[in-house]
C-alpha positions as CSV (number, residue, x, y, z in Angstrom):
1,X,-0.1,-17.2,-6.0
2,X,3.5,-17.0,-6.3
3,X,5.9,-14.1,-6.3
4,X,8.9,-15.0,-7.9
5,X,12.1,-13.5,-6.6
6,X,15.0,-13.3,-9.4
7,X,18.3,-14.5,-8.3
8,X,21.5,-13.4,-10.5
9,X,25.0,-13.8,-9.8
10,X,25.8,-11.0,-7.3
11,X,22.0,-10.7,-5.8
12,X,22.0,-9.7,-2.4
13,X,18.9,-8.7,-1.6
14,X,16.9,-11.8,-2.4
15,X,16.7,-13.1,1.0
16,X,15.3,-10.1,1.9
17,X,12.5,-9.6,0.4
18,X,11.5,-12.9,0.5
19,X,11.4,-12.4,4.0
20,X,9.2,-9.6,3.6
21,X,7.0,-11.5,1.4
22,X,6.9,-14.4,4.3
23,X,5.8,-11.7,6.3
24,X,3.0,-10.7,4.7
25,X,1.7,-14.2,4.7
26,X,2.8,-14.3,0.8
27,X,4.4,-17.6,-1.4
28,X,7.7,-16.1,-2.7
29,X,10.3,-18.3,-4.3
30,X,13.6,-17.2,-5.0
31,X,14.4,-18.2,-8.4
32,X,17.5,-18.8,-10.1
33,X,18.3,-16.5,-13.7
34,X,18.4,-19.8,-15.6
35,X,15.8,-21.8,-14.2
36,X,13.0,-19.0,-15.8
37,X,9.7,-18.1,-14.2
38,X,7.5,-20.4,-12.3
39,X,4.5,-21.3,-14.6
40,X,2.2,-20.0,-11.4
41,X,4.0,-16.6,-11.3
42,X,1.5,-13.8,-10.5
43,X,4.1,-11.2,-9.7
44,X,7.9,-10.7,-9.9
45,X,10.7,-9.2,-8.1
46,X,14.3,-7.8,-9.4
47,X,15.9,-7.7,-5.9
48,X,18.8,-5.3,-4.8
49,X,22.5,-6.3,-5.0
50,X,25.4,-6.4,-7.3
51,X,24.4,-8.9,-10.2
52,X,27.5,-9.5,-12.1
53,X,29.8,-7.1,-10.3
54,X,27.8,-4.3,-12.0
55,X,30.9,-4.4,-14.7
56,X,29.7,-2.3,-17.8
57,X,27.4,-0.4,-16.0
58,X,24.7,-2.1,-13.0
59,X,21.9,-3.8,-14.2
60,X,23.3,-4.1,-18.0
61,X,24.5,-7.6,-18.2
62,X,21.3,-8.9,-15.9
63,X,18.9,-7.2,-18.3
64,X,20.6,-9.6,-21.3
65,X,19.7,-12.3,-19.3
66,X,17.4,-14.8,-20.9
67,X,14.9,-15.1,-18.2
68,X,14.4,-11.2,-18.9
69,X,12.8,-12.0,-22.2
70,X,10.0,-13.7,-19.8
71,X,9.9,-11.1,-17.3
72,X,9.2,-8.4,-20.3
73,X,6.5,-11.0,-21.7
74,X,4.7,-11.2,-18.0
75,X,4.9,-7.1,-17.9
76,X,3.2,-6.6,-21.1
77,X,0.3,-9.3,-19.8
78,X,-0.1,-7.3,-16.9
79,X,1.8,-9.3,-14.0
80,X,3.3,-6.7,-11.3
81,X,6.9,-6.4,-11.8
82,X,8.7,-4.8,-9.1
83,X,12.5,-3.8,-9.9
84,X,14.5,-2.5,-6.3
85,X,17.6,-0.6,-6.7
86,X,20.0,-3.3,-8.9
87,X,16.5,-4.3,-9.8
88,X,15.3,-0.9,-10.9
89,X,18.9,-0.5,-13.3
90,X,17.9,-3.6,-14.6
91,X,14.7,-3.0,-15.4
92,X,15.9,0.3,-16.8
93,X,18.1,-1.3,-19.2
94,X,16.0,-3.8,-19.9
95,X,13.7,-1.0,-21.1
96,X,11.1,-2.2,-18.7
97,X,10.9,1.6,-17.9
98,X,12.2,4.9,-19.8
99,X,15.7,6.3,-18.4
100,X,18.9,5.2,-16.7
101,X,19.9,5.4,-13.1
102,X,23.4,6.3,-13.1
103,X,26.5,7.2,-10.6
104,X,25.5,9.6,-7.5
105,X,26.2,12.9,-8.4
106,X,28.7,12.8,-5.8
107,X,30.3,9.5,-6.7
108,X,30.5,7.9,-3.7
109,X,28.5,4.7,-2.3
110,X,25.5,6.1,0.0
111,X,23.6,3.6,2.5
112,X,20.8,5.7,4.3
113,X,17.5,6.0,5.6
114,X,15.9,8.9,3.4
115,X,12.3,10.1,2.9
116,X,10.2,9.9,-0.3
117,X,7.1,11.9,-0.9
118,X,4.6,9.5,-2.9
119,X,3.4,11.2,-5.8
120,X,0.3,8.8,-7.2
121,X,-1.8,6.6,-6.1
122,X,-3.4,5.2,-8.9
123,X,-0.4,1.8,-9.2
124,X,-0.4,-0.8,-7.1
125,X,2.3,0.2,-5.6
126,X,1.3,3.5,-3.8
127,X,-2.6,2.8,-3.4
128,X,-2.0,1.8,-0.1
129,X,-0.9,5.2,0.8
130,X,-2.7,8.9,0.3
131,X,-1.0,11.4,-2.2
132,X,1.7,13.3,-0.3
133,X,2.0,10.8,2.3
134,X,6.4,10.7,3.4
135,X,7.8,7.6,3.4
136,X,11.0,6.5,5.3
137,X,12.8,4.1,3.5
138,X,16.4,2.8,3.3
139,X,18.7,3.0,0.5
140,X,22.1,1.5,-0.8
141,X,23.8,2.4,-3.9
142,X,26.4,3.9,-5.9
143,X,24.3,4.4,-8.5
144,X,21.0,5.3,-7.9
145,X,20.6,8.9,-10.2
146,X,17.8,8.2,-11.7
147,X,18.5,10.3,-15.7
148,X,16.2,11.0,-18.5
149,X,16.0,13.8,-21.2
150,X,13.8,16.7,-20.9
151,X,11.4,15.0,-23.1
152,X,10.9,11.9,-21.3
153,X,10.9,14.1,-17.7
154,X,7.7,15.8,-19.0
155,X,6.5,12.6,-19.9
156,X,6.5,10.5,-16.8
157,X,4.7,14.2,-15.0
158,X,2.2,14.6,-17.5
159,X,1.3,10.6,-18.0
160,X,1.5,10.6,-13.5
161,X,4.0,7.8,-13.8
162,X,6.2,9.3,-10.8
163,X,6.0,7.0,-7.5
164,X,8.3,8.7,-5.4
165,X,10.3,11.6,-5.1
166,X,13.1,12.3,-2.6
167,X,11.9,14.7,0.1
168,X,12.3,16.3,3.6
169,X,10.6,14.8,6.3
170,X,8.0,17.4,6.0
171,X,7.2,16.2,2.5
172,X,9.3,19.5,0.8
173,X,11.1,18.9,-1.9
174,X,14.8,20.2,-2.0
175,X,18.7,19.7,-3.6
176,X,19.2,18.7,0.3
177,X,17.1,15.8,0.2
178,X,18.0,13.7,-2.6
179,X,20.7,11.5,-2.3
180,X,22.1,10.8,-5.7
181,X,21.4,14.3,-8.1
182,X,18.3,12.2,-9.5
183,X,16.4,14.5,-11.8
184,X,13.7,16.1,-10.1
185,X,14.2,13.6,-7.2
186,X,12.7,11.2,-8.7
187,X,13.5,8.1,-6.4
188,X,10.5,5.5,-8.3
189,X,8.6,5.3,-11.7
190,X,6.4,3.1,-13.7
191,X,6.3,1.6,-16.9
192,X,4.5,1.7,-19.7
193,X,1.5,0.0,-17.3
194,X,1.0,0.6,-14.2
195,X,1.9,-2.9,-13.0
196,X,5.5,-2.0,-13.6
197,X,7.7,0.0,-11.6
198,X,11.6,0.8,-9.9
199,X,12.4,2.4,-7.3
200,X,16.0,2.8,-5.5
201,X,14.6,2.8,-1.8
202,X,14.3,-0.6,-0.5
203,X,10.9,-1.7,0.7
204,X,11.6,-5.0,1.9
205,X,14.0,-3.1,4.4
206,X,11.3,-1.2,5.5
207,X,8.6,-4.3,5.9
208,X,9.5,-6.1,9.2
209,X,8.2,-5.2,12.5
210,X,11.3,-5.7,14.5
211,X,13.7,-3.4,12.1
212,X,12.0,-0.6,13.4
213,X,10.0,0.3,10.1
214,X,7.0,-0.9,7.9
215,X,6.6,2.1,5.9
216,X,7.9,0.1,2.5
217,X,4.9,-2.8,3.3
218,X,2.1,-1.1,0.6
219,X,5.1,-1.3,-1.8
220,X,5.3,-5.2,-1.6
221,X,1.2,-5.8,-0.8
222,X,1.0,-4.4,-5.0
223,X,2.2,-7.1,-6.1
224,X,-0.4,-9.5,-4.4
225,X,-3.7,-7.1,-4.6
């Protein structure tokens, strides 16, 4: 079992979660764009970060990187993909998932702790936790609006691909609690599958004892059930 961490030029965030992952007992390698996916992959990681400056817009020149070809091919067979804030733009562009995260509505930088409400449990990603269960998770980004038409917004409710949503600690949702004017505070989606999903809130932030905070730890432990 290896989860294989994708480093670009401009990562950050690598470290990070392979940390997490060392955490959890799990065999994580941080892998290098051009060097392509492990032939013992069984999950996959687009970490946080800045990959390639974000110049054109974050995420796009990452998702035109070859070793995204194999990360789509390992999607469609059904390995977990997990894309984190630079990752979830780049798995948006890569049209891993529907939509485009965006600049904050406010157009500033935001680094935070915030709460998400998860809305499923039927992904990997959120069966750890019970429908309505608040989260407390950290974000970072300048662009984290998470924008789709009205059409693909009924979509992602109706199909119950909707992870997360931006909430008050009381699990209410509200303008006040979302960070970055995401549509509908949507902070996390899936795929096509349900082995694919973004989010903007950092897990592997939210995974080590001494920060404080395991509430992101069910995030990461999707990719290994």
């Amino acid at each position: 079992m290896t989860v294989a961490i994708i480093r670009f030029g401009g990562s950050n965030c690598d470290r990070d979660a392979h940390r997490a992952f060392e955490h959890l007992g799990v065999n994580a390698e941080i892998v290098w764009h051009d060097d392509g996916l492990p032939e013992n992959t069984t999950g996959v990681i687009l970490p946080g970060g800045f990959s390639y400056g974000d110049y054109l817009r974050a995420g796009a020149m990452a998702a035109r990187a070859p070793v995204m070809n194999e990360v789509i091919e390992a999607a469609e067979n059904g390995i977990p993909v997990l894309g984190v804030c630079n990752g979830a733009q780049i798995g948006a562009e890569a049209g891993l998932v529907p939509g485009a995260f965006t600049v904050n509505d406010h157009a500033r930088f935001r680094c935070d702790r915030i709460n998400v409400r998860v809305e499923t449990t039927d992904t990997p990603f959120t069966s750890a936790y019970e429908e309505g269960d608040v989260l407390t998770l950290p974000i970072a980004h300048g662009e984290g609006r998470f924008e789709a038409d009205d059409e693909t917004i009924a979509m992602l409710n109706e199909e119950d691909r909707v992870l997360f949503r931006y909430c008050e600690p009381d699990g209410t949702i509200s303008d006040a609690a979302n960070p970055n004017g995401s549509k509908e505070n949507i902070a996390g989606i899936t795929g096509a599958n349900a082995t694919t999903a973004v989010l903007m809130p950092h897990p592997e932030r939210a995974s080590l004892p001494e920060l404080g905070n395991t509430d992101g730890q069910g995030i990461l432990k999707g990719l290994i059930q």
